[in-house]
C-alpha positions in Angstrom: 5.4 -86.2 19.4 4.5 -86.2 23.1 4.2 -82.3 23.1 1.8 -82.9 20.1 0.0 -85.3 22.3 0.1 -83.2 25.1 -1.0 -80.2 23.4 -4.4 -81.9 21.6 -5.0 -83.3 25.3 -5.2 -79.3 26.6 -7.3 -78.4 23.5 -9.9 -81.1 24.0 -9.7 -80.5 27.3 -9.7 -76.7 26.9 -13.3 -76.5 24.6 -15.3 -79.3 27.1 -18.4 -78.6 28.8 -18.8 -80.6 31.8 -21.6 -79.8 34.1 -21.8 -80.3 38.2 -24.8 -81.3 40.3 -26.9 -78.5 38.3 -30.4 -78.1 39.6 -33.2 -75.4 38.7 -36.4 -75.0 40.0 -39.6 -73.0 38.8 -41.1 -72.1 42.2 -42.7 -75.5 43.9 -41.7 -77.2 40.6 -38.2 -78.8 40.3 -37.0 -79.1 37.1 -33.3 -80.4 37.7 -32.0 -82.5 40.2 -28.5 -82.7 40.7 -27.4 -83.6 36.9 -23.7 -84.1 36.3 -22.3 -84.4 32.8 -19.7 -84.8 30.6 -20.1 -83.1 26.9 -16.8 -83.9 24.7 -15.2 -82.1 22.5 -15.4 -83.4 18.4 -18.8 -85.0 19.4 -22.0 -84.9 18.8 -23.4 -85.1 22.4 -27.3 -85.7 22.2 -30.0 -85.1 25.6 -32.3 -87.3 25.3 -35.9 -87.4 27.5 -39.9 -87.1 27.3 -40.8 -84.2 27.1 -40.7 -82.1 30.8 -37.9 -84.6 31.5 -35.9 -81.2 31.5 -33.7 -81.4 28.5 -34.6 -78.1 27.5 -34.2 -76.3 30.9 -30.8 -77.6 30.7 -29.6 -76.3 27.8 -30.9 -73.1 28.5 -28.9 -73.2 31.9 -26.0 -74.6 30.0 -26.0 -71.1 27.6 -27.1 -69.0 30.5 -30.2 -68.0 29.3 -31.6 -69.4 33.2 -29.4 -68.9 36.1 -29.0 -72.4 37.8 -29.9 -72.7 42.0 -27.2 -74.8 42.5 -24.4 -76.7 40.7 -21.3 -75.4 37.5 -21.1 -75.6 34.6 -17.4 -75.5 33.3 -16.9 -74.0 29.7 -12.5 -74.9 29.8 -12.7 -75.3 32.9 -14.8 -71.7 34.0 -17.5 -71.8 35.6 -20.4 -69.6 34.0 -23.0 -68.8 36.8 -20.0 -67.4 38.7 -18.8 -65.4 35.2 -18.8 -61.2 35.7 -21.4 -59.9 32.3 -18.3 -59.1 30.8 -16.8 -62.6 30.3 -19.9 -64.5 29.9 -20.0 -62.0 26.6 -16.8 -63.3 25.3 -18.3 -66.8 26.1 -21.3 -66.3 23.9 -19.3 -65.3 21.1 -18.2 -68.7 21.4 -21.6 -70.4 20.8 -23.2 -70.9 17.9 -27.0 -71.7 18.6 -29.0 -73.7 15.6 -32.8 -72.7 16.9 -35.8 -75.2 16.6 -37.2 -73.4 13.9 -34.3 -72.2 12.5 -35.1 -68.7 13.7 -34.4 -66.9 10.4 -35.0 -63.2 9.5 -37.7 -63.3 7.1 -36.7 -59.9 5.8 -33.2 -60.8 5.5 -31.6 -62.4 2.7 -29.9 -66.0 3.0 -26.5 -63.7 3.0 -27.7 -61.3 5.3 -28.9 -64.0 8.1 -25.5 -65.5 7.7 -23.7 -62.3 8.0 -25.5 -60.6 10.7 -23.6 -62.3 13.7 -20.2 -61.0 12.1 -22.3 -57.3 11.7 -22.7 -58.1 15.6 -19.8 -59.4 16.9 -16.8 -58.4 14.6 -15.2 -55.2 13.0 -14.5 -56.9 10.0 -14.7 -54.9 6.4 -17.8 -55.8 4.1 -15.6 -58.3 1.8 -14.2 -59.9 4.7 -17.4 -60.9 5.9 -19.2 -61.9 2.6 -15.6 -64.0 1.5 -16.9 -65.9 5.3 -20.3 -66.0 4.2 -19.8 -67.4 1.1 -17.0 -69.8 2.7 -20.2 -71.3 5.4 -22.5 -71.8 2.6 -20.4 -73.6 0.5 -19.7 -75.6 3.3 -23.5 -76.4 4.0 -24.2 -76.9 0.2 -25.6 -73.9 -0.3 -23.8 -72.2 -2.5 -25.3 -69.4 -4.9 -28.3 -68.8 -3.1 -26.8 -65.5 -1.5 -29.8 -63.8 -2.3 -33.0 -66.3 -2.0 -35.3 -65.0 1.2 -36.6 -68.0 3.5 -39.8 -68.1 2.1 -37.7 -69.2 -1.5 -35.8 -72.3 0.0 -36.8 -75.3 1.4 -37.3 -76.6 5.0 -34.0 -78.3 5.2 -32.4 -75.7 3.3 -33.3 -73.1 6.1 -32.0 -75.9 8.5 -28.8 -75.6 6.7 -28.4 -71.7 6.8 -29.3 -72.0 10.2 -26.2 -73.8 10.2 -24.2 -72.2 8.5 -25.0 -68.7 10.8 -24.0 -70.6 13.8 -20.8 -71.7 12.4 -20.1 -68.2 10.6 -17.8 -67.1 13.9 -16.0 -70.5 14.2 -17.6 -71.1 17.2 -15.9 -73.3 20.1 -19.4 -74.6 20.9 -22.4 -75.9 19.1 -25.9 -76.1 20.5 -28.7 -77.5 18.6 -32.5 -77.9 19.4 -34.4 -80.2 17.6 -32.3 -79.9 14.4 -34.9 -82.3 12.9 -38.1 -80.8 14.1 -40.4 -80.4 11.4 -38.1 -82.2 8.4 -38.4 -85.6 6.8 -36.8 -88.7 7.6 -34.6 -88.4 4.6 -34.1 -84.6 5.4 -33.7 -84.7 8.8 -30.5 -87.8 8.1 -28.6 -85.3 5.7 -29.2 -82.3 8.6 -27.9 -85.1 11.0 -24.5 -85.9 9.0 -23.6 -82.4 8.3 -23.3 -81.7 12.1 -21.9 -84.8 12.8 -19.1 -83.3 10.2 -19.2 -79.7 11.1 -18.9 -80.9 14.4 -15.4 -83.0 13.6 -14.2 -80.7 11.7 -14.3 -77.5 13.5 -13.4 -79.9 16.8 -16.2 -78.5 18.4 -18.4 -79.2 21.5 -21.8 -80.0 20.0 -25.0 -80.3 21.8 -27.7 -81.5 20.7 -31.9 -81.5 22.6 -33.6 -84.4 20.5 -36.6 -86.3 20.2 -35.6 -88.1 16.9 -34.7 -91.7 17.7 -33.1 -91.4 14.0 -30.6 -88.9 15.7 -29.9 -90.8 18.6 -28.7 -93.9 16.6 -27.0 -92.4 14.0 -25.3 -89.4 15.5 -25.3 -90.5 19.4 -21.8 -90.4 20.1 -22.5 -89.3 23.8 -26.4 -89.7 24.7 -27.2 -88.2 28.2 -30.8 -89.6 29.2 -32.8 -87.4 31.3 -35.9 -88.6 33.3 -38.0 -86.6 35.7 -35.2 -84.0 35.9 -32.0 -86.6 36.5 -29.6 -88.8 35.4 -31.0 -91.7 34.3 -28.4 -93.1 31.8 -25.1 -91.9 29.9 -23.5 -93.8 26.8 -23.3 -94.1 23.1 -25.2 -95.4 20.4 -23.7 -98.6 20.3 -24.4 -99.1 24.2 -27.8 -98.3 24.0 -28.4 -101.5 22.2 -27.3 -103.6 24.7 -28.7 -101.1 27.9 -31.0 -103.0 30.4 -32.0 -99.9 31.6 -35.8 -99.8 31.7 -37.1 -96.5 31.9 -34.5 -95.9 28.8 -35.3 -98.9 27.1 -39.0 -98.2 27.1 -38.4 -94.6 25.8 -36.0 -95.4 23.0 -37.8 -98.8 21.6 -41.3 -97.5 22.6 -43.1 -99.7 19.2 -42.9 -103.3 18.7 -41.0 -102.4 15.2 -38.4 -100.8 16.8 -38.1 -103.3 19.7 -37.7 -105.9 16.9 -35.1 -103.4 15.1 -33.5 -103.2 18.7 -33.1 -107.0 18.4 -31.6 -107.4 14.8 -29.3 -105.0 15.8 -27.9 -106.7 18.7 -27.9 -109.7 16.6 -25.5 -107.1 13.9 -23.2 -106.2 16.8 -22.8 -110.2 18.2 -21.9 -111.1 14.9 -24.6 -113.7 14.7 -25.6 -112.3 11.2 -24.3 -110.3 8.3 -24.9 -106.7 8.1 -25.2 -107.2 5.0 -27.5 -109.8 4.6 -30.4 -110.4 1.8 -33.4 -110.9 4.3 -35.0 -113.0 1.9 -31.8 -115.6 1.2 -32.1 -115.7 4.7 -35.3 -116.8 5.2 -34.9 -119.1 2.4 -32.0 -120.8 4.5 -31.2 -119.3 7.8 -28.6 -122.3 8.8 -26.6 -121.0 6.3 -26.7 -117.6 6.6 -26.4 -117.2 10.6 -23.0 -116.5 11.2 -23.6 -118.8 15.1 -19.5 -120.1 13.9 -18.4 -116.7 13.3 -18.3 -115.0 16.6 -14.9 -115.3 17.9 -13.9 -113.6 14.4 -15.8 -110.3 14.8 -15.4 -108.1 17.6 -17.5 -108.3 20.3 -19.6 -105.6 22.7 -20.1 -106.6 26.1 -23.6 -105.6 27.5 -23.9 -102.6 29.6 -25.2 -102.9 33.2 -28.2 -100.1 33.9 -26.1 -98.1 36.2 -26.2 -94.3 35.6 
């Protein structure tokens, strides 16, 4: 049992990003200043900011599309800025990329998008690579519609081949810009749960750039909150309830509605009422259905401090 132990510890420890003082300028213009961060493995681990807070610029440090000016960034434990061409190519074999607008070949088939990172990256024979094809778009509920071009599915449905491409090479790492962009609120919850269980279930290192305050409750199991380029705030999505962080706080509950969601939630967590409570029997008669004697029995969450 403790070599078991010992041996998950090195694997989640082994697929980890963690990032080091990172900061990247354009010219005059500083974009990062000195962010540090933690992204686990088996999470979904969300970067959150308005927009020029520098969300993107960091991802696109983190996959070495920009070359940082100063800090690491550890993929198990290796730093890629310092990586030879040759090993930051193994590296990207290891990333599967889900792209804003999916980024499909309009040309291509569903099959063929799937199926064109193995052409790239493998020397697998033609059944091989259609038996994994077939294998992703099951997984994604897409299966039997091998040969449907983009312009025949749906804009969640090219979310999910998107998806299923990035996973096609069992990747180690996930990164995912605006997975929601563009989709509906019921769409965009379905696109949110299937990485969420990708994620989990290929223990991999997801990171997601989001804008989607739908996202960042649901799925936030990490939330890293950027403002003018730094650190402003780290937790989860049950912590963010409770944050007196202000800068955050006025980001995330921006409307009156969702400052008043922000409040029946924190009611939820205190266990001051039911989560699954009839609004109207409630209003009828609140004495009743306020749970005020019921604390001590449900488990409570401290409220976070605003440090970073």
């Amino acid at each position: 049992m403790h070599f078991l132990q010992l041996a998950a510890c090195n694997l989640q420890l082994s697929t980890m990003i963690e990032i080091k003082n990172v900061s990247k300028s354009f010219g005059d213009i500083q974009i990062l200043k000195g962010v540090s961060a933690v992204m686990e493995t088996g999470k979904t681990n969300l970067i959150i900011g308005i927009s020029g807070s520098g969300k993107t610029v960091l991802q696109k440090c983190m996959v070495g599309l920009f070359e940082v000016d100063e800090g690491e960034i550890l993929f198990d434990g290796n730093n890629l800025p310092a990586m030879p061409e040759e090993e930051r190519k193994q590296l990207r074999q290891q990333i599967g990329m889900l792209f804003q607008g999916s980024a499909l070949f309009d040309s291509m088939t569903v099959e063929r998008n799937v199926k064109f990172p193995l052409d790239m990256f493998t020397k697998w024979d033609h059944k091989k690579k259609i038996d994994r094809v077939n294998e992703v778009l099951e997984r994604v509920n897409l299966k039997d519609t091998n040969k449907k071009f983009p312009a025949e599915v749906s804009g969640g449905m090219k979310k999910r081949v998107g998806i299923a491409r990035a996973i096609v090479l069992n990747p180690k790492y996930l990164f995912c810009d605006e997975p929601n962009s563009g989709l509906d609120p019921q769409t965009s919850m379905v696109i949110d749960l299937l990485i969420k269980e990708i994620t989990k279930e290929y223990n991999m290192t997801t990171v997601i750039n989001s804008h989607d305050m739908n996202s960042v409750m649901e799925i936030g199991q990490t939330i890293l909150y950027l403002y003018q380029g730094e650190k402003e705030w780290v937790g989860n999505n049950k912590e963010i309830i409770f944050s007196k962080n202000q800068k955050l706080n006025e980001f995330i509950f921006a409307s009156e509605f969702l400052r008043d969601a922000k409040d029946m939630r924190m009611l939820e967590e205190k266990g001051i009422i039911d989560n699954d409570r009839n609004m109207e029997e409630v209003m009828k008669d609140p004495e009743t259905h306020l749970l005020m004697g019921d604390n001590e029995k449900r488990e409570s969450h401290p409220d976070r401090d605003d440090e970073k």
